[in-house]
C-alpha positions in Angstrom: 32.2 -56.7 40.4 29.5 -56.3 37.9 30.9 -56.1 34.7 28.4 -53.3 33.6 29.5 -51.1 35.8 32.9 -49.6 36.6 34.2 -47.8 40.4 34.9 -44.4 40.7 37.1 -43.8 43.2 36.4 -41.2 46.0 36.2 -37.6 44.8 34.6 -38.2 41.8 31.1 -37.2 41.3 28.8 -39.9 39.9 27.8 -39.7 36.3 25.5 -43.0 35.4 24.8 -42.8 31.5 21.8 -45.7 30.9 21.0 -46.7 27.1 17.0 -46.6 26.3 17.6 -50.7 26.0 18.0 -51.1 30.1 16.3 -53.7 31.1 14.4 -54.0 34.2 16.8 -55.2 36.3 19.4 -53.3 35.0 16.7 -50.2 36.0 15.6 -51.9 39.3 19.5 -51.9 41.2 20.1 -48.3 39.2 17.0 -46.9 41.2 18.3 -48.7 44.8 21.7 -47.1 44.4 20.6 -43.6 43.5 20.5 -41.0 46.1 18.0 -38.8 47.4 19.1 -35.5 46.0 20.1 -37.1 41.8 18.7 -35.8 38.7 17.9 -37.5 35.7 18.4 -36.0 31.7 16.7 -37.7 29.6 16.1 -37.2 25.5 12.1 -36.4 24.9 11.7 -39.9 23.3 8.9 -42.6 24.6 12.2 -44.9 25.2 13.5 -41.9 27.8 10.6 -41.8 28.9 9.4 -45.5 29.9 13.3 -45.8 31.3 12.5 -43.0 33.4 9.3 -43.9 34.7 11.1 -47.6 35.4 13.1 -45.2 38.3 10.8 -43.9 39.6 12.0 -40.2 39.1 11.4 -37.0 37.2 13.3 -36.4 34.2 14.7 -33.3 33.2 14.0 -33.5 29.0 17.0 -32.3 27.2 16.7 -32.1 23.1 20.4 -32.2 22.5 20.1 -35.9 23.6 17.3 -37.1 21.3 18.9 -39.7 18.9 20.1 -38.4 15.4 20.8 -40.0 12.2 24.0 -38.3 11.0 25.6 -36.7 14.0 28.0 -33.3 13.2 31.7 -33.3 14.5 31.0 -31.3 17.3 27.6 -33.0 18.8 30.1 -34.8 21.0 31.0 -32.0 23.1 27.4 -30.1 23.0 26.4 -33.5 24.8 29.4 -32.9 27.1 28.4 -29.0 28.3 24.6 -30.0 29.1 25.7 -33.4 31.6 28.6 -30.8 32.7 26.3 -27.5 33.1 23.7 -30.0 35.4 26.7 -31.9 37.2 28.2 -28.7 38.2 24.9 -27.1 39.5 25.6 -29.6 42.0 28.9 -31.5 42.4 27.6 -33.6 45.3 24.8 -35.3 43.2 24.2 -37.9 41.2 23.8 -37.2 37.6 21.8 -40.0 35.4 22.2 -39.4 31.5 19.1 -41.3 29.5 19.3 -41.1 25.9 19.7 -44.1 23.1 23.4 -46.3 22.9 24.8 -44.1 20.3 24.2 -40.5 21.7 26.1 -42.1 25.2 29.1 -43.6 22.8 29.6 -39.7 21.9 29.4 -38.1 25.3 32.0 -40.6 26.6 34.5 -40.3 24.2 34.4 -36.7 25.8 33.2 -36.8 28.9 35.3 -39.6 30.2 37.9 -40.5 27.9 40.2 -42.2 30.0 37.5 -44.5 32.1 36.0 -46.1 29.1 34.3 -49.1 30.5 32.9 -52.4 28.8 30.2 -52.0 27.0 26.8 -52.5 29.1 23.5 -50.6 29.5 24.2 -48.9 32.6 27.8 -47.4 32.9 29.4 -45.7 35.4 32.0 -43.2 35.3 33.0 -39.6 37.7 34.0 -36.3 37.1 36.8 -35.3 39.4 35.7 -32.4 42.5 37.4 -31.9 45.3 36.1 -33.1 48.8 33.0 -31.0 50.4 33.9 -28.6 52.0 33.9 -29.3 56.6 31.8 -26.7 58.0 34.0 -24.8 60.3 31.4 -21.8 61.4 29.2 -25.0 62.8 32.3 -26.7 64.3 33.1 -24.1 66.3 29.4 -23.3 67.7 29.2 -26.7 68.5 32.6 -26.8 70.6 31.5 -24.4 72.6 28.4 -26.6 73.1 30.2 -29.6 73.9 32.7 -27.9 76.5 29.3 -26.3 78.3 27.6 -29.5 78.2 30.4 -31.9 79.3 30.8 -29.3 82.4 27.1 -29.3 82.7 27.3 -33.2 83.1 30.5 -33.8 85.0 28.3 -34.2 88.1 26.6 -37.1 86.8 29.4 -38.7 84.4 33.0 -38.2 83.8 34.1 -34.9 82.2 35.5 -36.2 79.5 32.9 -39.0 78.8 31.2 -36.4 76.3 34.5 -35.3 74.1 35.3 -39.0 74.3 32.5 -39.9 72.5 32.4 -37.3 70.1 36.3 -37.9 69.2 35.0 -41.5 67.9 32.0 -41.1 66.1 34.7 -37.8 64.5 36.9 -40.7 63.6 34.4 -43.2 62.5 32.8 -40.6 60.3 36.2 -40.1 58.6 36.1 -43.4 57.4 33.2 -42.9 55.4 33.7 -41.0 52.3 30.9 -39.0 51.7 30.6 -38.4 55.8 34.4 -37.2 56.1 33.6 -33.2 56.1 31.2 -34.2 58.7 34.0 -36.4 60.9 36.2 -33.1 60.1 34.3 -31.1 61.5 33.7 -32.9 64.4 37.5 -33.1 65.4 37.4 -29.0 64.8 34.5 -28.8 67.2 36.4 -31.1 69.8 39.4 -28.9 69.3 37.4 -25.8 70.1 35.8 -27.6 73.2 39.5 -28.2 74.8 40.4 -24.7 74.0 37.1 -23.5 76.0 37.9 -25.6 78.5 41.4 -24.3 79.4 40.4 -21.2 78.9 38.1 -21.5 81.7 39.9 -23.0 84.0 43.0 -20.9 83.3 40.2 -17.8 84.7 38.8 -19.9 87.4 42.4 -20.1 89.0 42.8 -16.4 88.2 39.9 -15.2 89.4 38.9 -18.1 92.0 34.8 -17.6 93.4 36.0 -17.3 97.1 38.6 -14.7 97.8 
């Protein structure tokens, strides 16, 4: 493993704090691991700036990270609520934190005291949330989808070819962290597909077509 960069494990929202001396490669496999929907803080500096231009994204300036000469005894945590407001707008995001190697050695000491990494110009470090939540208004409409379709399709494939097949892309989907409320959801949705189906049956033999 890199040695700049340090693993959060799952359920912990991505915080990547990058010093305005990044180099371009450091920059180049930052911008190929960031995700569609991440937002970047950077201090209103040309250094901020040319590091944000280098990934290719907009920046949200923030003045609190501009570099300072004497810092107070509390600038620590003021650096802390700003990455923590953004972060928390959205806990399924990235959050990238631009600003000069001595402004990021104060927001980790309080950000993430107990994941200091070595020292690097791109660290990596989470903020515990707990996992997304699975969609269960969605899973249900789309067990009631699945039991109509696999009756719809018995005629031409098995009946449970369909639930089948959605039972293992629901377990493959577990498997993959940020895909697991999705693989949840699926399971629901298969659950609610089975309970259709009886249902149905259970009033076909009450209520048979052909007296």
């Amino acid at each position: 493993m890199d040695r700049r960069y340090r693993r959060i494990v799952t359920d912990f929202q991505r915080i990547l704090v990058v010093s305005t001396r990044a180099g371009a490669d450091d920059l180049d496999r930052l911008r190929a691991g960031l995700g569609p929907t991440s937002i970047v803080l950077t201090a209103p500096t040309g250094e901020g700036k040319r590091v944000v231009q280098a990934l290719g994204r907009e920046a949200l300036p923030e003045v609190v990270l501009a570099p300072v000469s004497h810092p107070d005894t509390d600038r620590g945590h003021r650096l802390d609520a700003v990455v923590r407001r953004h972060a928390v707008a959205d806990r399924f995001r990235d959050v990238v934190v631009v600003a000069d190697p001595g402004t990021l050695t104060l927001l980790l000491r309080v950000l993430a005291p107990d994941q200091l990494p070595t020292a690097g110009p791109v660290i990596e470090v989470g903020l515990p949330r707990g996992p997304r939540p699975v969609p269960v208004g969605w899973a249900v409409v789309g067990g009631v989808v699945l039991a109509l379709a696999a009756g719809a399709s018995s005629a031409l494939v098995p009946f449970w070819l369909l639930p089948a097949l959605a039972v293992l892309a629901g377990l493959l989907l577990l498997g993959v962290p940020r895909r697991r409320h999705i693989g949840q959801a699926v399971l629901i949705a298969i659950g609610v597909a089975l309970l259709v189906t009886l249902l149905s049956l259970a009033g076909s033999a009450r209520f048979p077509a052909n007296w």
